[in-house]
C-alpha positions as CSV (number, residue, x, y, z in Angstrom):
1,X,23.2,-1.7,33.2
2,X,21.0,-4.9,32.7
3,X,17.5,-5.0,33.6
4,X,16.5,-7.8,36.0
5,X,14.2,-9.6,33.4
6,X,16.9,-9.8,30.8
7,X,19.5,-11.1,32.5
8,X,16.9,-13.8,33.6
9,X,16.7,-14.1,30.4
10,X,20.4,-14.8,29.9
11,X,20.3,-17.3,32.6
12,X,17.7,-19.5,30.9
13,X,19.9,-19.8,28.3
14,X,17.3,-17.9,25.9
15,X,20.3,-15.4,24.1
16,X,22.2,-18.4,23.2
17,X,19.7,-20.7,22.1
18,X,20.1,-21.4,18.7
19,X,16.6,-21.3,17.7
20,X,16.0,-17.4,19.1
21,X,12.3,-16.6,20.1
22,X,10.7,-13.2,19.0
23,X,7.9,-11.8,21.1
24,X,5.5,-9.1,18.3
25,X,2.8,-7.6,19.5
26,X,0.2,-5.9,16.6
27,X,-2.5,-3.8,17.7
28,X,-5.7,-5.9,17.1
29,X,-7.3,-2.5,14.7
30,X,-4.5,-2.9,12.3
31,X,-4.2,-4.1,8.8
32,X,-3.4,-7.5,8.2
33,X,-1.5,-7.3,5.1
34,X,0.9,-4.7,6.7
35,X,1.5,-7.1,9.7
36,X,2.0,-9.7,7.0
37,X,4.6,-8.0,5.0
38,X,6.7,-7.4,8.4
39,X,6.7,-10.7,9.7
40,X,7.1,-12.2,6.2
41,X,11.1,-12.2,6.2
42,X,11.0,-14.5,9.6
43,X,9.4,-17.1,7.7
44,X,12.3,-17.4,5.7
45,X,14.6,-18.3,9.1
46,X,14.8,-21.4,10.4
47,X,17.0,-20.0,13.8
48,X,13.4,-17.5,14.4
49,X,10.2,-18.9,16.0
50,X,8.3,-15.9,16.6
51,X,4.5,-15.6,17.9
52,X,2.4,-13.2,17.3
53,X,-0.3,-11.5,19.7
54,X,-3.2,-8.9,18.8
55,X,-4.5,-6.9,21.6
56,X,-5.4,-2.8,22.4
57,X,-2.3,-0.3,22.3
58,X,-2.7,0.0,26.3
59,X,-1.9,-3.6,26.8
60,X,0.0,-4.1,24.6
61,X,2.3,-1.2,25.8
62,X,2.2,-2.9,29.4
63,X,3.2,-6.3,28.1
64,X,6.5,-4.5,26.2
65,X,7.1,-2.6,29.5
66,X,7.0,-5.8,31.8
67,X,9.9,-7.7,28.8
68,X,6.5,-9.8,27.8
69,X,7.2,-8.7,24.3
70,X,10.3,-7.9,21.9
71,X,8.4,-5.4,19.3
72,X,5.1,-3.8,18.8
73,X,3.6,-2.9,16.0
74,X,1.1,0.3,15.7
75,X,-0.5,2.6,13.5
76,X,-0.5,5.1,16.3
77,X,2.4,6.8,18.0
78,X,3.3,7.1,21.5
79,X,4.1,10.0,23.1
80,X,8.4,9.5,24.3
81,X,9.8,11.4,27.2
82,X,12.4,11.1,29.3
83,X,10.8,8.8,31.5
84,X,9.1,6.2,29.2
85,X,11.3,3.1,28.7
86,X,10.2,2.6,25.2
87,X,11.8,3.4,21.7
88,X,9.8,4.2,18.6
89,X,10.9,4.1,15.1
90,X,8.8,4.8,12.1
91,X,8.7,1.9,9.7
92,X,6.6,2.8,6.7
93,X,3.9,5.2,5.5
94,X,0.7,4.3,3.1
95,X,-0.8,6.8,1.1
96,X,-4.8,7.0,1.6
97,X,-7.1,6.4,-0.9
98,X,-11.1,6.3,-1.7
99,X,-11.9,3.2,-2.7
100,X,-14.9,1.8,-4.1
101,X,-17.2,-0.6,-6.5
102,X,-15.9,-1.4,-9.9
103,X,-18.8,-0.6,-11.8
104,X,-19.8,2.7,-10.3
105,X,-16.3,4.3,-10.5
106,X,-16.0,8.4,-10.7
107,X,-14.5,9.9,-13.3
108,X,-14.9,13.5,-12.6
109,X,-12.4,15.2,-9.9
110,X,-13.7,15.3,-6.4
111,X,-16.3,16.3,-5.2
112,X,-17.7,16.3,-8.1
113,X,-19.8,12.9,-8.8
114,X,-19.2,11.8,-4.9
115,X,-22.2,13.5,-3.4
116,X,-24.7,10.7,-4.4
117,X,-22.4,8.2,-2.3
118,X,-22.5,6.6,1.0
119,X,-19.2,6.4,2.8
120,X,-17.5,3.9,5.2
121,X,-14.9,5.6,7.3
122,X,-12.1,5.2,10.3
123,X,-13.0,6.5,13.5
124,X,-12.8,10.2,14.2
125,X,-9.6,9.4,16.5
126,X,-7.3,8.1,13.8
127,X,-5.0,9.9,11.6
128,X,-6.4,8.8,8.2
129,X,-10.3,10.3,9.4
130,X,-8.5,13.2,10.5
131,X,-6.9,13.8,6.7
132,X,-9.6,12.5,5.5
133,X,-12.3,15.7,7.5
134,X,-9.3,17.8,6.3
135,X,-9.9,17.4,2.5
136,X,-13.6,16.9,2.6
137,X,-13.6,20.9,4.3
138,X,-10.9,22.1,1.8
139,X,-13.4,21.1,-0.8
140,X,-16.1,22.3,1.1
141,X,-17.9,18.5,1.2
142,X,-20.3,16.5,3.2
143,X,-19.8,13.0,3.1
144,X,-22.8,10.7,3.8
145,X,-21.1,8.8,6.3
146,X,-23.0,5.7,6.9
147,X,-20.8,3.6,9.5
148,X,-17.6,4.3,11.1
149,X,-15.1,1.5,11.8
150,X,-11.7,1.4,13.7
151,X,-11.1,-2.0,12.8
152,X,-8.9,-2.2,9.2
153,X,-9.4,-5.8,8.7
154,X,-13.8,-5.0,8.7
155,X,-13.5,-1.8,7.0
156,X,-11.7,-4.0,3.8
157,X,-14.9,-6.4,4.3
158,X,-17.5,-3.1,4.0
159,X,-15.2,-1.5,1.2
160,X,-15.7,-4.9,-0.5
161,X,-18.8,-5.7,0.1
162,X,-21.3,-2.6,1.4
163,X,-21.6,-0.8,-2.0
164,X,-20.6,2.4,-0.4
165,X,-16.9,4.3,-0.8
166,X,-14.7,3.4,1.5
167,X,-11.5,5.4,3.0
168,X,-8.1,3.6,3.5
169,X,-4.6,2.9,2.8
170,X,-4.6,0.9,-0.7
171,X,-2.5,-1.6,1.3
172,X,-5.2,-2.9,3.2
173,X,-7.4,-3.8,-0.2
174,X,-4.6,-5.0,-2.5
175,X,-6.0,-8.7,-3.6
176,X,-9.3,-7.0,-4.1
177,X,-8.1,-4.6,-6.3
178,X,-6.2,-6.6,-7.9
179,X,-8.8,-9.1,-8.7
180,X,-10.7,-5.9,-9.9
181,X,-14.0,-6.1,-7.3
182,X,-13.2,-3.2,-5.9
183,X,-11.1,0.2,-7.6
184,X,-9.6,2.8,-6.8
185,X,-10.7,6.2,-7.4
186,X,-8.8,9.2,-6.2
187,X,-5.9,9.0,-3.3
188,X,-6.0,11.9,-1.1
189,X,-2.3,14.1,-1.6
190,X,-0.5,14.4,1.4
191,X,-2.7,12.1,3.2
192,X,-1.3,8.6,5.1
193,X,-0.9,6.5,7.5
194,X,2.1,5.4,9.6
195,X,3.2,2.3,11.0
196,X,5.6,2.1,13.9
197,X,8.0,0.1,15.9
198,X,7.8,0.2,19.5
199,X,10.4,-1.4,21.7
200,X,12.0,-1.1,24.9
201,X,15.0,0.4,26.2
202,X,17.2,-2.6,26.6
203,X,21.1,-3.5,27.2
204,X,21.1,-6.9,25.6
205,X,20.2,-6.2,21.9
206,X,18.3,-8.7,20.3
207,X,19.9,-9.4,16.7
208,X,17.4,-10.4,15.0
209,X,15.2,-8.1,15.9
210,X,17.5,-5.3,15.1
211,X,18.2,-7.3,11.6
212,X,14.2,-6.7,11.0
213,X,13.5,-3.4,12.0
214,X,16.3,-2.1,10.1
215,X,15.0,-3.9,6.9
216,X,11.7,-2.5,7.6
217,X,12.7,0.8,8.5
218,X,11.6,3.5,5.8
219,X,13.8,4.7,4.0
């Protein structure tokens, strides 16, 4: 069966067009660098012009419901039944580390040599602040928790620049690693965070969608 909006869709000619269009949503809280590395292959395509929209996981679930969107992107799953229209496929996980200044880095295993630190954290909703309140009570630690930030893209700006540890996927602090401002000291085992694919039930598949989700897919 073919839902109303695609085979509007059809109609307008948009399935045969040979420039196809690609509607991504990415929650607004995510990292950049991960939404970087899974729209990087479409840069490559001259048949793709894709656009990109950040908004909260509500909206941007109503939006893929009403066909205004192909894909979106989230570091939180949604709950499937058998009477949600959507799809969700896990693309990748990133392992969660402490990160922190260069020149004060921690040799000793934790906690040891972390008490005198303040901390920058994710909210208490999200998965990594749950692993991380999970290994802080194994080891029977306190953090000094000095702010608390949902947003990936300012939690890399206070890992970088507060002077404080910060907790987070590597990913999301790669160039400032790499240029060596910031380090890392310990990643937490068994800890990460996820990054999904959500799309909607459809007849019509869209190739090149499919042809990027199943290169992204993990593996």
């Amino acid at each position: 069966m073919i839902f109303f909006e695609e085979l509007e869709a059809l109609l307008k000619g948009e399935w045969l067009n040979p420039v196809q269009p690609l509607r991504i949503g990415a929650m607004s809280i995510m990292s950049r660098n991960f939404v970087e590395a899974f729209i990087s292959p479409l840069l490559q395509r001259k048949n793709v012009q894709f656009t990109l929209v950040s908004k909260g996981i509500g909206n941007l679930l109503n939006d893929l419901s009403n066909h205004q969107l192909d894909v979106v992107l989230s570091n939180v799953n949604v709950a499937v039944d058998a009477g949600n229209l959507w799809q969700v496929q896990l693309l990748a996980r990133q392992p969660i580390s402490i990160v922190g200044p260069t020149d004060l880095l921690v040799h000793d295993e934790f906690p040891k040599g972390f008490a005198d630190f303040r901390w920058v954290v994710p909210g208490k909703q999200s998965e990594i602040r749950a692993s991380f309140d999970a290994f802080c009570s194994y080891h029977q630690f306190e953090p000094d928790i000095q702010a608390e930030v949902d947003d990936m893209a300012m939690l890399r700006l206070l890992a970088r620049d507060s002077g404080a540890l910060a907790v987070l996927p590597k990913v999301v602090v790669k160039d400032e690693i790499t240029s060596g401002v910031i380090s890392e000291y310990l990643r937490i085992p068994k800890a990460y965070e996820h990054f999904y694919a959500i799309t909607v039930k459809r007849s019509l598949r869209h190739v090149v969608l499919d042809e990027l989700l199943t290169a992204s897919i993990l593996r």
